[in-house]
C-alpha positions in Angstrom: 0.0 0.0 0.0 2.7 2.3 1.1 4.5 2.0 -1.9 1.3 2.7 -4.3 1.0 5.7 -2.6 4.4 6.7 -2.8 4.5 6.0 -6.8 1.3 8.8 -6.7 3.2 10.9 -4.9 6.1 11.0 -7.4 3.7 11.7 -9.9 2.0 14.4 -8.7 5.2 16.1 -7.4 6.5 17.0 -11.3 2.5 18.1 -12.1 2.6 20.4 -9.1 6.5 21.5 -10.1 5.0 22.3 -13.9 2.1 24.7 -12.7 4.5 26.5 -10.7 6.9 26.7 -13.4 3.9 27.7 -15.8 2.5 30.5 -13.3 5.9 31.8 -12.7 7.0 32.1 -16.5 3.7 34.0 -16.9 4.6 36.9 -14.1 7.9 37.0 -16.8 10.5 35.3 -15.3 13.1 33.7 -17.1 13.1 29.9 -18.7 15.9 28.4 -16.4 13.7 28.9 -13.3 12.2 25.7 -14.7 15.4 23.3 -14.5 17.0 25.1 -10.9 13.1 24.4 -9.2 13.3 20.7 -10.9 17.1 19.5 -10.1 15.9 19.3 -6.1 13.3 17.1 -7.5 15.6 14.4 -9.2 18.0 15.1 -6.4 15.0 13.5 -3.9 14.2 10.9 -6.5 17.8 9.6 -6.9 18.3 9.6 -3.0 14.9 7.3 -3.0 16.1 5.2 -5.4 18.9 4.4 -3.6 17.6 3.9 -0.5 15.1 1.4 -1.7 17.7 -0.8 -3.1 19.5 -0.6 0.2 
């Protein structure tokens, strides 16, 4: 169970990363907002990754 709702999780987490990214490119900012605000985001999925194969 635990893991089912973990797999949701991870695909929610880009969804909600992409209508930040969207609403803050339309108040102007620049493009490479987009790849700082999603390196965190693989950074946590590598780490989990990891850790479940430990």
């Amino acid at each position: 169970m635990s893991r089912s709702i973990r797999i949701c999780s991870y695909l929610l987490l880009p969804l909600i990363y992409l209508l930040v990214n969207v609403k803050i490119a339309q108040l102007g900012e620049s493009f490479p907002i987009t790849i700082v605000t999603f390196l965190p985001l693989l950074l946590l999925l590598f780490v989990e990754r990891i850790s479940v194969k430990n």
